[in-house]
C-alpha positions in Angstrom: -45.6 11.4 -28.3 -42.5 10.1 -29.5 -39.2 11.9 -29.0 -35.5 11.6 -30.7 -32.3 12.9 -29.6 -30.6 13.7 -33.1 -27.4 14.1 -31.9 -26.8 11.3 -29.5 -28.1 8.3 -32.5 -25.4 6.4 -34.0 -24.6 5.9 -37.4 -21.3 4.2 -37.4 -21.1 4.1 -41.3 -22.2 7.4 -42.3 -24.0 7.3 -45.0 -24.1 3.5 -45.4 -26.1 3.0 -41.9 -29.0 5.4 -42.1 -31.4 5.3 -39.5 -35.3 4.9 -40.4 -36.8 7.3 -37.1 -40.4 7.0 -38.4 -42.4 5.0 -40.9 -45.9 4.5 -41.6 -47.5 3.6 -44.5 -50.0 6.6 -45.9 -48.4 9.1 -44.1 -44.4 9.6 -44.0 -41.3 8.3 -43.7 -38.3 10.0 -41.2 -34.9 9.1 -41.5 -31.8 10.4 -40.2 -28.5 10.6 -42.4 -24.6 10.9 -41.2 -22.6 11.7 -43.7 -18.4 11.6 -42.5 -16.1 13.9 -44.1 -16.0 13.3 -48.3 -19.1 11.4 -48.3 -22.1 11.9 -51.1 -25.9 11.1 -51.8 -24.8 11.2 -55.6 -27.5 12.8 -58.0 -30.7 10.7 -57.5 -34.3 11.4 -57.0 -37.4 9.4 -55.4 -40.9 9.6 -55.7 -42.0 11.4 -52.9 -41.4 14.5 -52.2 -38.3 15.3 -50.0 -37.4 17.5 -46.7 -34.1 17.9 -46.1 -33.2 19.4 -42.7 -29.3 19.8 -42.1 -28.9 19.2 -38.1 -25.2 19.8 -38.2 -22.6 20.5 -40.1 -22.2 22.1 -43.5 -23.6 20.2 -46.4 -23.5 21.5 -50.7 -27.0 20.9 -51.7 -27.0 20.8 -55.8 -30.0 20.3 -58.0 -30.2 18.5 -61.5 -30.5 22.5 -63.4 -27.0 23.0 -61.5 -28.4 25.0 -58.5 -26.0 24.6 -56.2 -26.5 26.2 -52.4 -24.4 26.2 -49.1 -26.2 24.4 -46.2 -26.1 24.9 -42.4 -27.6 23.5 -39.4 -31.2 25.1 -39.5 -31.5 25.4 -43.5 -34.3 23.1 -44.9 -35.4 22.2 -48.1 -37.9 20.8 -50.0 -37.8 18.9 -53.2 -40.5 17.8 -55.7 -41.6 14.3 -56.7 -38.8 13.1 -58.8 -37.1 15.8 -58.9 -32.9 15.2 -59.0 -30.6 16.2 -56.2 -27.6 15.4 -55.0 -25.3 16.1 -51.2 -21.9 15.9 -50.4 -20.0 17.4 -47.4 -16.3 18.2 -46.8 -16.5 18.1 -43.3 -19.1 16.2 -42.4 -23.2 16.7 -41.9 -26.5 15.1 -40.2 -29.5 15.4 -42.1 -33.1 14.8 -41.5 -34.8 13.2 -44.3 -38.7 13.7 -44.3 -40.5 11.6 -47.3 -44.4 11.8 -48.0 -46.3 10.0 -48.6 -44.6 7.1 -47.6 -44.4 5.5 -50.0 -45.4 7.3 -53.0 -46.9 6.2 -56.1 -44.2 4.4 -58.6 -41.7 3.4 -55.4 -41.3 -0.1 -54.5 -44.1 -0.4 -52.3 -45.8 2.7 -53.6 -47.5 0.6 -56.8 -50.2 -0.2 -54.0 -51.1 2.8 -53.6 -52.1 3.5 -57.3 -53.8 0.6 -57.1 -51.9 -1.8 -59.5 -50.6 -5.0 -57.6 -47.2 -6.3 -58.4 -46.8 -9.9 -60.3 
C-alpha cells in the first residue's frame, strides 16, 4: 500500500514544481498540481487520457469547444486522448492529475509502446 497526504506535499512553485506521486510504465502516471492565485495550465492536451480531481480550492475548467465549468474540491473529470483543456484559478487550487496509460502512444516515451523505436 502506498499512502499520500495531499495536503501536507509541498509545491513551492505552484504550478512550476509539480509533484510526480506515482509512475509506472504500462499502467499510470499520478501527479499532484498547485496552482497559487492567477496561475494557468494554458489550453494543451496529451495523449493519454486525463483525471482531473480538484483537492482544494476552486478551479475554471474550460474545454477546446468553449465548455467552460466551475470546479470545487470533490469534482472530477475526465478528458479524452488529445483532447484540449485548459485551468486557471483566481484563488488558488490543488489538483490531482491521473494519466493512463502511462505513457500513451505518440508521447515521448509512448512511441515504444506502438512499437516504433526512436532514431
Amino acid at each position: 500500500m502506498q499512502h499520500w497526504k495531499l495536503y501536507e506535499i509541498e509545491t513551492p512553485d505552484g504550478a512550476r514544481s509539480p509533484v510526480v506521486l506515482h509512475s509506472q510504465n504500462g499502467e499510470s502516471r499520478v501527479v499532484l498540481i498547485a496552482l497559487e492565485p492567477g496561475q494557468e495550465l494554458r489550453d494543451h492536451q496529451v495523449t493519454e487520457a486525463a483525471l482531473v480531481l480538484v483537492v482544494s480550492g476552486e478551479a475554471r475548467i474550460e474545454t477546446a469547444g468553449g465548455d467552460a465549468v466551475r470546479a470545487v474540491a470533490g469534482d472530477l473529470f475526465r478528458f479524452d486522448p488529445s483532447e484540449r483543456h485548459a485551468v486557471s484559478s483566481e484563488g488558488g487550487v490543488r489538483i490531482l492529475l491521473t494519466l493512463a496509460p502511462w505513457p500513451g502512444v505518440g508521447h515521448y516515451r509512448g512511441d515504444e509502446r506502438a512499437g516504433v523505436t526512436a532514431s
